[in-house]
N, C-alpha and C positions, 0 to 999 in steps of 0.2 A: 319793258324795263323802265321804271322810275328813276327819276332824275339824279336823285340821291345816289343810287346803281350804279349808271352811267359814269357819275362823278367818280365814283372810287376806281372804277374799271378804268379810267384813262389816266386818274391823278395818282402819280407817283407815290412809295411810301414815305412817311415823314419819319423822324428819329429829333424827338424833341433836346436828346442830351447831347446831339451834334449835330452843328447847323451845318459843317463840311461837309461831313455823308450826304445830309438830307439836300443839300445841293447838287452834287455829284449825282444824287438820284436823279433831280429833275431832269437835268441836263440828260443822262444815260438814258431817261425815259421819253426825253423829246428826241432824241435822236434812233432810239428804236420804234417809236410810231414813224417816223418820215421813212426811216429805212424799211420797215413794213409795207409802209405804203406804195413806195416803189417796188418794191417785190411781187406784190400781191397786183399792182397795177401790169406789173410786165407779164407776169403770168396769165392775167386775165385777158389782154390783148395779143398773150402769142406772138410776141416783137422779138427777135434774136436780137440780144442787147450782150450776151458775155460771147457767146459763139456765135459762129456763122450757123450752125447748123442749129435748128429748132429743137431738138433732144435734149443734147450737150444742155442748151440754154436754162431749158425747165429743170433738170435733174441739180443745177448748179442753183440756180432759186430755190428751190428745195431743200436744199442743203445749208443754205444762209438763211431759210428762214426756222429751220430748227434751233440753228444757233439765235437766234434772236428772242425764239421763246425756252431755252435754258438759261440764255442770260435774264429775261425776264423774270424767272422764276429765281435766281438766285437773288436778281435785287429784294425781291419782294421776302425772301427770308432774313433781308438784312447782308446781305455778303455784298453790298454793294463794289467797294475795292476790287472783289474776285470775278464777278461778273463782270466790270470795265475791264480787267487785265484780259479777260476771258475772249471779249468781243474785240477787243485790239488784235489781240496774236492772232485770234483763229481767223478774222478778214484779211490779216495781212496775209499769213499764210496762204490764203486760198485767190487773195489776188496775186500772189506771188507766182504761185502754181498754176494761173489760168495768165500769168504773163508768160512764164516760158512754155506753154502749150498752145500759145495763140500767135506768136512772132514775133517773142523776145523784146527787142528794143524797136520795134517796129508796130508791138500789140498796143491797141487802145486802153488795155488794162490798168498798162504801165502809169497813166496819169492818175488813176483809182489809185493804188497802188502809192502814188507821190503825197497825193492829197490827202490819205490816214494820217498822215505824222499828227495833222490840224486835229482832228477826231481825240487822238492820244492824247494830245493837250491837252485838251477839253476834260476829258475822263481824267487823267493821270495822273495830269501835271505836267509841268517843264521839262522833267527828267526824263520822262516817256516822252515828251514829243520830240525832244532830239534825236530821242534814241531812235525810234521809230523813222525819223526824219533821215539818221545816217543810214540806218541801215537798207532804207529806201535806195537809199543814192549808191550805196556798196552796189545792190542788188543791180541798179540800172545801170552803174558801171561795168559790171561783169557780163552782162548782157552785150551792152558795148563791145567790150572786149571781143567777145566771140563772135562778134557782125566783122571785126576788124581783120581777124585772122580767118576769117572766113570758116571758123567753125557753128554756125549757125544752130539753135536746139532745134529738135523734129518739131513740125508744123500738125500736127492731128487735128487738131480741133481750130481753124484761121476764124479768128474774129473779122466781126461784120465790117463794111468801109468805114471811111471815117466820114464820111456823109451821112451815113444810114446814123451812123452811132451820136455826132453831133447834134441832128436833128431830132431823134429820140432820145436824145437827156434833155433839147429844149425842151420838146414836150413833158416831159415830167418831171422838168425843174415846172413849170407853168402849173402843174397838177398840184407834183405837192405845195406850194404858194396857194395856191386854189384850198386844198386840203386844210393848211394850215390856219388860212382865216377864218374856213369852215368851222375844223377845231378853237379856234380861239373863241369867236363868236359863241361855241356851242357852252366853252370853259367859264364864257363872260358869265352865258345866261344861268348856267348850272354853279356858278359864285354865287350869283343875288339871291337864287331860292335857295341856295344854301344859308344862305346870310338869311337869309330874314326866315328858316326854317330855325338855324339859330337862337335866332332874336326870340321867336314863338316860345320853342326849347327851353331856350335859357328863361323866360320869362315863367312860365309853365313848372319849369324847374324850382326856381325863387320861391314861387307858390307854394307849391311842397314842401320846401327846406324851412318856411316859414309855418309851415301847419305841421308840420315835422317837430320844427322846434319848439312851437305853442306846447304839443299833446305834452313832449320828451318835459320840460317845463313842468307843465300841467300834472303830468303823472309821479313827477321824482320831487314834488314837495311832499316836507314829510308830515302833514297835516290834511286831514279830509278836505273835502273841496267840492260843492253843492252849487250847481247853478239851475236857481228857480227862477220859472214864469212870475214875473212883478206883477204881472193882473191874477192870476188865476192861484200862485204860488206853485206849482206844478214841478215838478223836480225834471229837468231838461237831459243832465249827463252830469256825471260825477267823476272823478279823477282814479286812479288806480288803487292810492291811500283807503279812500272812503271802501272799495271793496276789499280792503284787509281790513279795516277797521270794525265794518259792521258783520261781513259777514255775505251779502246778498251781491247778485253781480250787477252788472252794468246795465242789463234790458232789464232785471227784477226792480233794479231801483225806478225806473222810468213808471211804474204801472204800482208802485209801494204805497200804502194809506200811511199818513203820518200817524197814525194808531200803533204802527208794527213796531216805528223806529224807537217811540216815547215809554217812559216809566206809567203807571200810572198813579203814581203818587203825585199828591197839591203840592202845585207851580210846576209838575214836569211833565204833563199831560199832553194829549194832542189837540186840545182847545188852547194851551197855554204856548205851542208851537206853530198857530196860526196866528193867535196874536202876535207874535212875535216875528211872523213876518207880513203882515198887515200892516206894524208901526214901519219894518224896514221899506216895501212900498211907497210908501210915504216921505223916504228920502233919511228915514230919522237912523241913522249909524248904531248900532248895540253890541255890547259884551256882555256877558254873563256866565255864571256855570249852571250846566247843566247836566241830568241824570238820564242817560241813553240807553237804549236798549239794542242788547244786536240780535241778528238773526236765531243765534244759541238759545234765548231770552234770558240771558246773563244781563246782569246793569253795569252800567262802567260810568264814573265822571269825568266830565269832558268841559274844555274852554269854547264857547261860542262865541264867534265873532260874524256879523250880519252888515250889507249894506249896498245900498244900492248902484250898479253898473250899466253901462249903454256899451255892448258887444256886438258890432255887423250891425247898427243900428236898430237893435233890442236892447228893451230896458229887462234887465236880470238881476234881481238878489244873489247876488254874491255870499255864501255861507261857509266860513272856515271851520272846521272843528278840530280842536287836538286834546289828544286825549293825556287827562291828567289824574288818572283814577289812581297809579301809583304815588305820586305828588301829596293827593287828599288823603289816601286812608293812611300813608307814613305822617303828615298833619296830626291825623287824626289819632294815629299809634303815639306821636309823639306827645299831643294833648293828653292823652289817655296815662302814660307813663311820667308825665309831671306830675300830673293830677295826685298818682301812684306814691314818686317822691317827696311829696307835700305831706302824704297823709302818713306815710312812713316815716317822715321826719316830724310831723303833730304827736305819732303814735309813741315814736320814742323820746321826744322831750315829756310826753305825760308817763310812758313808762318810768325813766328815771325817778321824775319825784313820785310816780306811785309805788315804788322799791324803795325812797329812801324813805318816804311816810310810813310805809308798810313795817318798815326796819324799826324806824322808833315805837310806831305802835304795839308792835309784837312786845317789845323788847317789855314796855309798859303793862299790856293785857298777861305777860306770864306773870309780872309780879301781882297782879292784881287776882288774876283768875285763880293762880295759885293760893294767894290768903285766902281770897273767899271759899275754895275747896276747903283750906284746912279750919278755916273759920265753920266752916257744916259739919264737920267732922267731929270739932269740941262743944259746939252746938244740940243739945237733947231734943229729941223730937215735938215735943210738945213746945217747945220755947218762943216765943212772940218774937226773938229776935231771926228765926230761920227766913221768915218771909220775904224782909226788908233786903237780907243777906244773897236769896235766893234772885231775885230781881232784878239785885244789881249783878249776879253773875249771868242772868239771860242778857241783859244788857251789854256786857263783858264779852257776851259766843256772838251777840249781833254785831260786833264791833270785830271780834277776829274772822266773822263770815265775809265782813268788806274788807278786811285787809287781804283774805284770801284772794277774794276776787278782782282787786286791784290788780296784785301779783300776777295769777290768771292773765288779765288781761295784757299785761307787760310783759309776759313770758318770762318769768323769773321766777316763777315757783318749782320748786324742784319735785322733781318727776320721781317715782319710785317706778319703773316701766315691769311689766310683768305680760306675761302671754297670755290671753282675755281670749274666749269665746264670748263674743256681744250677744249671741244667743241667752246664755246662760244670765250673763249681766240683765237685759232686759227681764227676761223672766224672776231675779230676785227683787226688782224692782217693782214690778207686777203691779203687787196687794197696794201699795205703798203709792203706785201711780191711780191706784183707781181710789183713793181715799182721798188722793190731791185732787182732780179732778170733780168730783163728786157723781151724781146719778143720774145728772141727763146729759153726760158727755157718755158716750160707746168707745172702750180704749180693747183696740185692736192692733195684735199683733201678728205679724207672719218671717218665714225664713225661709231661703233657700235650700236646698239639701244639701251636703257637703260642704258649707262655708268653712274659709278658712280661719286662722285667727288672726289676732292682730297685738302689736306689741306696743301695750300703752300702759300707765296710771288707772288703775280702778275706780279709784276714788274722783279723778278727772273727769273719768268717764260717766260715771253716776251723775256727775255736778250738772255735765254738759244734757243729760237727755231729762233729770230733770227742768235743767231751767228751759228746757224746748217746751217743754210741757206746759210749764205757767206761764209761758206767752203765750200760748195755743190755746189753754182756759181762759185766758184773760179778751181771745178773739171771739168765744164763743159764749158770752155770756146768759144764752138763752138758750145753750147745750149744741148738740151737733156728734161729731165722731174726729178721733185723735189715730191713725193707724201707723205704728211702727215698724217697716218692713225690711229686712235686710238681704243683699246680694250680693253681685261679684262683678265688679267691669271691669276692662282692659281699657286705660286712659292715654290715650295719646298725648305728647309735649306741648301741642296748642290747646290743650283742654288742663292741663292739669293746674293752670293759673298760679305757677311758678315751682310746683312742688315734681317729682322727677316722676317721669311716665311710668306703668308697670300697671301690675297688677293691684285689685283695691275693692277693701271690704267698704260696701257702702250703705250707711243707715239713712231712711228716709224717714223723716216727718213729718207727717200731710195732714192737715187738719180743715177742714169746713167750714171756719170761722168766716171771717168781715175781709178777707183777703187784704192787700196792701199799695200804694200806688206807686208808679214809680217814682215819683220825689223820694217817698218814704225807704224803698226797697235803698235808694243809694246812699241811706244814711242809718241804715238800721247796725251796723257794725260799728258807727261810732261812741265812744265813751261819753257816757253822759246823755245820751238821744235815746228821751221814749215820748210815747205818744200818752201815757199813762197823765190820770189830774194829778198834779201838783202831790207830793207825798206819799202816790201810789206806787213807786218806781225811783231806782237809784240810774238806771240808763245803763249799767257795767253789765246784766247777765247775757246778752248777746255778745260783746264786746270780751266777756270771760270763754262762752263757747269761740268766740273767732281764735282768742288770743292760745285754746287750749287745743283744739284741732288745729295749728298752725304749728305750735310746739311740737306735738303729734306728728309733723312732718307731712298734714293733710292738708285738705283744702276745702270750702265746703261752694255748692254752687246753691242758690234761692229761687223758687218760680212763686210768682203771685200775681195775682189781678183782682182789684174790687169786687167783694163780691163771690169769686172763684175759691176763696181758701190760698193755705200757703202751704210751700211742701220744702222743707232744709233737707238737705241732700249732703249729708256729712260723707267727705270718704277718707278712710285710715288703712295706710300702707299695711297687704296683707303680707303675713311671713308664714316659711314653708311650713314652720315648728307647726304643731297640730296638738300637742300637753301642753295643759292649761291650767297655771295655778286654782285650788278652789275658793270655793269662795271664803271670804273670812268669817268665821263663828264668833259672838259677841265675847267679849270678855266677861267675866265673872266679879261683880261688884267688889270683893274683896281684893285689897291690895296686895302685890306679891311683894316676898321681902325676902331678904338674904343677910349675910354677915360680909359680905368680901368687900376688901379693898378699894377703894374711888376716890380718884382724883378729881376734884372739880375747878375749872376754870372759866369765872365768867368775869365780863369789865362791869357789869351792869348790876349795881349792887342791889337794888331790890331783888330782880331775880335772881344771884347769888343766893339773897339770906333762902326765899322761899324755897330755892331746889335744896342748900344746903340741907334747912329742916325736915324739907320730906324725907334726903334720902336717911338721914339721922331716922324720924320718923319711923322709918320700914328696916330698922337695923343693918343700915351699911354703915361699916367706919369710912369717915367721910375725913378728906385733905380739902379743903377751901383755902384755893388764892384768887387774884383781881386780877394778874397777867400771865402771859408766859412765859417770863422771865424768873420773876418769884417760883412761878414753879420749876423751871428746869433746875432753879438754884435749890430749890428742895429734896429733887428726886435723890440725890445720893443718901439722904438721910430717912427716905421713906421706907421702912424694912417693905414687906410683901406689898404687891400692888395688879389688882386684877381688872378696873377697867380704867379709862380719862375721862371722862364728859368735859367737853371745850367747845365755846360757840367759834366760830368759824371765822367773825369778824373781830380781832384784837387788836389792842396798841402795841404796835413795836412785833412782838410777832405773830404770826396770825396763826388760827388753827392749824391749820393744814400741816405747817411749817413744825409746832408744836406737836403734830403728832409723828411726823418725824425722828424727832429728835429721842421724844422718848421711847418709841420703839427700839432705835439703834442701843438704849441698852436695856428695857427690856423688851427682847423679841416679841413673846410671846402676849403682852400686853392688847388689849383690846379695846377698840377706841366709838363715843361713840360722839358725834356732830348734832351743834344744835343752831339754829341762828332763827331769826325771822326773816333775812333776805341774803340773799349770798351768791358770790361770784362763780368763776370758776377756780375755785380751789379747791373745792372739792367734786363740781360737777364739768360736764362736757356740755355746753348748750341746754345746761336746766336741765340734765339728766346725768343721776348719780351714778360717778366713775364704780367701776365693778370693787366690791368687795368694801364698798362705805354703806357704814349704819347712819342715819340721820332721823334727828328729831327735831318738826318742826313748830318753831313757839305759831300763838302762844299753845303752852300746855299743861296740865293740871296735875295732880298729886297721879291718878291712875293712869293716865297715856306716860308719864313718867314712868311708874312703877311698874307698868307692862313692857316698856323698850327696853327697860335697864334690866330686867329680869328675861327679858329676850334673846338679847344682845352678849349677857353672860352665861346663859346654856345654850349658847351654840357650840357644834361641833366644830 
């Protein structure tokens, strides 16, 4: 048995939350080893010590030393109180009972017997030792009594003399004294190894609680945590962080090539991560960011912080990392969406004046385009002045082709939308595209089967796949191949670069020219940016397709590389409809003309006179006023009346408003819109509210004479 053993096996229980009990223990526990000892020593030497008779003796040691290990066992459950009450009664009792069976007031018992009250104490308390102590004295009085009257109790069992009995309590008062320094001595020695098993213990324990609280430390920062060999760089142990972060566990990192953990893009390489801890070696402190890789072989951006530490007398680089990849690419979304609103705020400051410029110009090119039409018209073929005439109206259509595209580009030109197979579109363009191009470009086309349609502007759409074209000629000036291929993607919300996910008819581009860099790629959408000499390029025809596939409610994505060619990748929101307007047949040079009714209202007196005369011209009775006011104050005096022509932009009131008014008295009146730039008062985001005819300037004696003869045989 170990010391440690021993010790608990003799040392009393403790009860920390009360130092009474845990006294009362010791005391109940020193007094049942001495009372053991005596027991076990009278049994072992066969001394009749309660009886005279040797049976009697042992049967009655037998019987107190059961009770000494019940009371035992109850201290040790904590029943302290019940085990002392337990061992008081049941001794007194049983010296009680071996006084009156040994000779009453005459038995050696009786002084056992007197001397418990002191025991009671001990255990009790005061209250018990009285009691103990009276009833002692009742008991020996009654005894008394019955020596006096000579009724004496039966004698069975006569305790031993009082010599015999004297002399063996000397001796085993001697014993236990003997016993007790034995135990105390043994209690000394079995303290100090206790103690300084303790001390061991406790010290042993520190250690732990200390390397407990390092790892606990160590593991529950919430940033990775690298400790390298300062000679070798070697990666030592890593913290719990660093294995959620990367990916790799705790014996993988120990055996890891810093090839696995690095990008390998310039400055984040695993040459670029040994220098970096080579300078730390050397004492020199660094932060920086950096580009990691984890086990996944995902990259993530991350803060390093590096520098050198002496741990247990090792020098170690110390390496924090925390990862900031959400921090950068939000930076970076956030740079990315300035960038955005800048350009969107450039786009619309030049939108506006390229609407109001556009406005005036129109306003000017109908009155212009118009005389010069009707100037051709009283003009005889053969006449020298047709030429000069003729000239300045090509000059006049190059003038309203930049005002168009102005518009275009500012999203303010009004949309006529109609159901479009781009199949068919491409294909009418055909002849027309291989004649732009010329003979050592190869123009190829293809289609998906079953494409759906799409719900755009024709003429829009014409503008935008030509002007694809002559940038595409213009890459290839020593020929190459132009192919036009149409299909069908399903666009996800991160892809569709702001326009709504779904379904989408999408036209590619691709051409084999001189490709594009990226400087060039992130500027090719801006107004006014070409690459083009001096005079060869106005900068708007990309800047017209961005601003017309956006109107469009599309979006378009670019691929290019030096060298590789470029490929425009237009996409336009496909619709279920599957009828599809056809294509439009040319007009017939002769003008169409009628006799009815028109109202005309414009503020802009050049083009006033000119529409007035044409519609005179092509025999309509014509009402010309300047506002709409004048005319509402007319209308009661105007007998019949079958259409209004009103530009859209007035003083005081505005078309829209005007045509209003005179429908509410004549119903059935037919109206039609003319402006060069215009709000919404008659459109919804650049596209004409259902059931409006619109004519947009500038425009000449026949696109006149064709809307207005349009517009009045409708059903």
């Amino acid at each position: 048995m170990s010391l440690e053993r021993l010790s608990r096996v003799l040392s009393p229980p403790v009860f920390p939350e009360d130092e009474d009990r845990s006294r009362t223990a010791k005391v109940l526990n020193t007094l049942l080893w001495n009372l053991l000892a005596v027991l076990v020593l009278a049994a072992a030497i066969g001394v009749p010590f309660v009886f005279a008779a040797r049976v009697e003796s042992i049967v009655t040691l037998v019987a107190l030393l059961a009770v000494v290990i019940v009371t035992r066992s109850l201290m040790f459950r904590g029943k302290v109180a019940a085990a002392s009450a337990l061992l008081v009664v049941t001794i007194w009792i049983v010296f009680a009972v071996l006084t009156g069976l040994s000779g009453g007031i005459f038995s050696v018992n009786l002084i056992l017997l007197m001397m418990w009250s002191v025991v009671a104490g001990l255990l009790l308390g005061r209250g018990w030792a009285i009691g103990t102590a009276a009833a002692s004295s009742i008991f020996a009085l009654a005894m008394a009594l019955l020596e006096v009257f000579e009724l004496p109790p039966p004698k069975p069992f006569p305790s031993p003399p009082l010599s015999r009995w004297v002399e063996l309590t000397f001796g085993m008062c001697l014993a236990i004294i003997s016993l007790n320094l034995t135990l105390r001595s043994l209690a000394l020695a079995l303290s100090r190894a206790r103690h300084e098993l303790a001390v061991r213990l406790e010290a042993e324990e520190a250690l732990r609680r200390s390397e407990e609280r390092f790892r606990t430390i160590y593991d529950s920062v919430n940033e990775a945590v690298f400790l390298h060999d300062a000679s070798t760089g070697a990666i030592l142990d890593v913290n719990r962080k660093t294995v959620e972060m990367y990916g790799w566990s705790r014996e993988e990192f120990l055996t890891l090539a810093p090839s696995d953990a690095c990008s390998s893009e310039p400055g984040y390489s695993a040459s670029d991560a040994v220098s970096w801890l080579e300078r730390a070696s050397k004492g020199e402190n660094a932060s920086f960011l950096w580009h990691a890789r984890r086990r996944d072989r995902t990259l993530f951006w991350c803060e390093v912080s590096m520098r050198l530490a002496r741990i247990g007398g090792q020098e170690l680089i110390l390496v924090t990392v925390r990862d900031v990849d959400d921090r950068v690419r939000a930076e970076a979304e956030h740079l990315r969406l300035t960038e955005q609103l800048q350009q969107a705020q450039k786009l619309e400051s030049i939108g506006r004046l390229a609407g109001g410029v556009a406005h005036d110009f129109n306003n000017l090119l109908t009155g212009i385009l118009g005389s010069l039409d009707l100037a051709m018209m009283d003009l005889p073929d053969g006449s020298p002045a047709r030429a000069p005439v003729e000239e300045a109206r090509r000059a006049g259509l190059r003038a309203a082709k930049l005002t168009s595209q102005l518009l275009t580009f500012s999203r303010k030109q009004i949309l006529e939308p109609q159901n479009l197979d781009l199949t068919e579109v491409i294909a009418s363009l055909r002849t027309m595209l291989s004649r732009l191009l010329g003979e050592n470009i190869q123009l190829l086309t293809s289609s998906a089967p079953g494409l759906g349609a799409v719900r755009a502007d024709r003429t829009q759409m014409e503008n935008v796949i030509v002007n694809l074209a002559v940038n595409s000629k213009d890459a290839m000036p020593n020929g190459g191949r132009l192919e036009l291929s149409l299909d069908e993607v399903e666009v996800d919300a991160d892809q569709t670069e702001g326009a709504a996910p779904g379904r989408y008819v999408r036209l590619s581009v691709t051409d084999s020219g001189s490709g594009m860099s990226p400087e060039v790629m992130a500027n090719i959408f801006e107004p006014f940016f070409t690459t083009k000499p001096r005079g060869k390029g106005t900068g708007l025809g990309l800047a017209m397709v961005f601003g017309a596939i956006k109107q469009h409610g599309g979006f378009i994505k670019v691929r290019s590389a030096p060298g590789q060619g470029t490929t425009f990748e237009l996409h336009l929101p496909r619709i279920s409809a599957h009828r599809v307007q056809p294509e439009p047949t040319p007009s017939s040079t002769e003008l169409a003309r009628g006799k009815e009714s028109i109202v005309l209202v414009e503020d802009e007196p050049t083009v006033r006179d000119v529409v007035a005369a044409t519609l005179k011209m092509l025999g309509y009775r014509t009402h010309v006023f300047g506002t709409g006011e004048d005319a509402l104050a007319a209308l009661p005096s105007i007998g019949e009346l079958d259409l209004l022509i009103t530009d859209v932009i007035l003083p005081g009131v505005n078309g829209s408003v005007l045509a209003e008014r005179f429908r509410e008295q004549r119903p059935s009146l037919r109206v039609l819109f003319t402006s060069g730039y215009t709000d919404d008062a008659i459109a919804q985001h650049g596209v004409l509210q259902e059931g409006v005819r619109y004519l947009a300037k500038p425009f000449g004696p026949q696109a006149l004479a064709a809307k207005v003869r349009a517009v009045l045989d409708e059903k």
